[in-house]
C-alpha positions in Angstrom: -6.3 16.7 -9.1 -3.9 13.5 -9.5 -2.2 12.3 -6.2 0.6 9.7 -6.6 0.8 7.5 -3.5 4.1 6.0 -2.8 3.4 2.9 -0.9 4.4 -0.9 0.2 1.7 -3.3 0.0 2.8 -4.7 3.7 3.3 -0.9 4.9 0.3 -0.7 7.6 1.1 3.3 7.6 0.2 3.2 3.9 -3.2 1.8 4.8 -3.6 4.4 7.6 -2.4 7.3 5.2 -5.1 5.4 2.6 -8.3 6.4 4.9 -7.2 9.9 6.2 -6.4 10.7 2.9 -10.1 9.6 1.8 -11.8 11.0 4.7 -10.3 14.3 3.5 -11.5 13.7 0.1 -14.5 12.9 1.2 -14.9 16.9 2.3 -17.7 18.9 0.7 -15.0 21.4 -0.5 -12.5 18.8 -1.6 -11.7 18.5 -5.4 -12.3 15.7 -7.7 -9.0 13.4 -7.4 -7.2 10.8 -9.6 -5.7 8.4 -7.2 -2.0 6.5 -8.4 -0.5 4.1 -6.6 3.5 4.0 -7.3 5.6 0.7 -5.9 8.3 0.8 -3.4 9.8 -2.3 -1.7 10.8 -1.8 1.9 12.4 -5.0 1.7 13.2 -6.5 -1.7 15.6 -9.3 -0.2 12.9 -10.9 1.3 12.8 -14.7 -0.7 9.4 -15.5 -3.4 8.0 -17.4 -0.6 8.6 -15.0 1.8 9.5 -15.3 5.5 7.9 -15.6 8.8 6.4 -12.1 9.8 7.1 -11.7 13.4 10.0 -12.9 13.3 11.3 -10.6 10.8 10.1 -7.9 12.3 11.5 -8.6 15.7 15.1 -9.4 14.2 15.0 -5.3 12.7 13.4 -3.6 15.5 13.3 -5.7 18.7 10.7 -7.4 20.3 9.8 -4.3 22.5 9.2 -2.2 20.0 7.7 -4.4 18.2 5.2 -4.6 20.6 4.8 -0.6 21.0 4.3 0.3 17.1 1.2 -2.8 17.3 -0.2 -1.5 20.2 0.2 2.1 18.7 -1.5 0.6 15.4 -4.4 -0.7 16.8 -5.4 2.3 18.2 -5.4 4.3 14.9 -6.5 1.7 13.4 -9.6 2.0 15.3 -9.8 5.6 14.8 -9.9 5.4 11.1 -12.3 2.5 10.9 -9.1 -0.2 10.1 -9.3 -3.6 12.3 -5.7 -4.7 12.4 -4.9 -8.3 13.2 -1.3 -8.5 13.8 -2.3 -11.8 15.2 -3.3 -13.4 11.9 -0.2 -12.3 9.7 2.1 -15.7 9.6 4.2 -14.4 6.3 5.6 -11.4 5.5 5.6 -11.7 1.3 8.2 -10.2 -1.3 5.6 -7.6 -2.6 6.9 -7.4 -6.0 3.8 -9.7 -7.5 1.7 -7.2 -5.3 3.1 -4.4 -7.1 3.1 -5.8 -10.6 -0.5 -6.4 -10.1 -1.2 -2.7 -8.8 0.1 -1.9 -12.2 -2.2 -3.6 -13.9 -5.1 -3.0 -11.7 -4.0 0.9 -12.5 -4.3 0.1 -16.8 -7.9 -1.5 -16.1 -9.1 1.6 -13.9 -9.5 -0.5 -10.6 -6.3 0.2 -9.4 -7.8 1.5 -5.7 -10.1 -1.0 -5.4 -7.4 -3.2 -5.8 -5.3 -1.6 -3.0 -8.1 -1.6 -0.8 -8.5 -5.2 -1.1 -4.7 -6.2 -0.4 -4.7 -4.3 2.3 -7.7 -6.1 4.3 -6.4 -9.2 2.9 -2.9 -8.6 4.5 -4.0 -6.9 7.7 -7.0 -7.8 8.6 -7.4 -11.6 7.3 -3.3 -12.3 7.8 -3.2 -14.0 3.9 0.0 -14.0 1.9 -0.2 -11.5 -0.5 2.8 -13.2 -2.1 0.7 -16.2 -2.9 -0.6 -16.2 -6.3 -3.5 -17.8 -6.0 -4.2 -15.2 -3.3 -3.2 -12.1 -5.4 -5.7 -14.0 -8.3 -8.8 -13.5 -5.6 -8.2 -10.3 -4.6 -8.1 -9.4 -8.1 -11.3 -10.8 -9.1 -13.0 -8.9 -6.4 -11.6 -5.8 -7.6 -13.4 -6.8 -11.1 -10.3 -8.4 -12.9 -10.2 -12.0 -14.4 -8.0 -14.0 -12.3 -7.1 -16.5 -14.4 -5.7 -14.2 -16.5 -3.6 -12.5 -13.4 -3.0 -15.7 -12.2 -1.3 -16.5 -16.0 0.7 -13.1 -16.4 2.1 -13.6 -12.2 3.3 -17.2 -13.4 5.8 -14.5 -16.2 8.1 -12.1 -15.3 5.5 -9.2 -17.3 5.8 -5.9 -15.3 8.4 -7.0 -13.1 11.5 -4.6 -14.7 8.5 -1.5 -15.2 8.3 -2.2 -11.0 11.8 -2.2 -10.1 12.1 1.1 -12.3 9.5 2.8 -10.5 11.2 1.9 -7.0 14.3 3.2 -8.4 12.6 6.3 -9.8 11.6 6.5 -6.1 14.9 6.4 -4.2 16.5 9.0 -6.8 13.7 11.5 -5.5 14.4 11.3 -2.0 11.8 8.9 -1.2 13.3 7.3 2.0 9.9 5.9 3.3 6.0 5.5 2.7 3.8 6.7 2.4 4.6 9.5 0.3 2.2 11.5 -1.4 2.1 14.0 -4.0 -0.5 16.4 -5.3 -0.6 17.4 -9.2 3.5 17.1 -9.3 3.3 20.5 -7.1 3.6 19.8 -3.2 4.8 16.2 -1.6 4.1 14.6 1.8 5.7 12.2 3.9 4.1 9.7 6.2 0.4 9.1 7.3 -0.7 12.6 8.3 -3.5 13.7 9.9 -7.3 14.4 7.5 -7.0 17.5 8.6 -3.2 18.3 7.1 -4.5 16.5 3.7 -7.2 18.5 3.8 -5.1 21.9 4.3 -2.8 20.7 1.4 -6.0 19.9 -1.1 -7.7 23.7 -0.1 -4.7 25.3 -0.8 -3.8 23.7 -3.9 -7.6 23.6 -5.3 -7.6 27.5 -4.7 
């Protein structure tokens, strides 16, 4: 089965919506999957060095509710086995170097290790994804050669491919993330329970 995951790279529901989706594949009954990350920027104005992370978040949604969705995070964070630390994060990046690197990550067949690893690099260790030399060290833990990423992010290789696939994204309705779809057959929207996941890979598997 293939599942294409719509995601942001700063998107803590997309890391959420990464471990339920696992733990349901990690059923006795589930079927063998092909994971695919797919890019979407859920805020491409943001400048290459980025901008201050609570702050931008307080200016779109308040600093109340700011408050309420971290507090809400935490505790499904700990449910899923995901230490947020809110606490940590000083930037919030432009994730199109985050994306572009996905891409490759994908062509060398280590593209959800390399997703894993931004993920606990953004929201568990607060580092600035948007930082090359940061993107370079993820990458060689993921098993890539980070001079070489660190070379191709210095280029703009992969950046139009990236905005293409956001596009591609918005045109299909895609209006948030995650957004997952199984085999090109059935989409879902948002970090849903295992269980759901695991109702949508039994029927579809059948």
């Amino acid at each position: 089965m293939k599942i294409d995951i719509v995601s942001d790279t700063v998107c803590p529901w997309c890391f959420v919506g990464k471990r339920r989706l696992e733990q349901a594949l990690s059923m006795p009954a589930a079927p063998a999957a092909e994971v695919r990350w797919r890019p979407f920027q859920l805020d491409p104005s943001i400048p290459p060095q980025g901008c201050g992370y609570l702050e931008s978040l307080v200016r779109k949604y308040g600093q109340v509710a700011v408050k309420r969705m971290q507090a809400d995070l935490l505790k499904v964070g700990d449910s899923v086995g995901i230490e947020f630390r809110f606490d940590k994060i000083q930037t919030r990046p432009n994730t199109i170097d985050s994306h572009r690197l996905l891409e490759w990550a994908y062509a060398e067949g280590v593209q959800d290790q390399l997703a894993e690893g931004l993920f606990r690099a953004f929201f568990c260790e607060g580092a600035d994804i948007g930082n090359t030399e940061t993107l370079a060290a993820i990458a060689e833990d993921a098993g890539m050669d980070g001079g070489r990423v660190s070379s191709r992010l210095e280029t703009n290789d992969g950046k139009q491919e990236v905005d293409e696939q956001c596009e591609q994204a918005i045109r299909q309705g895609v209006g948030g993330v995650p957004f997952f779809t199984f085999d090109g057959r059935y989409s879902l929207s948002g970090a849903q329970p295992a269980e759901v996941f695991t109702r949508v890979l039994d029927s579809l598997g059948s």
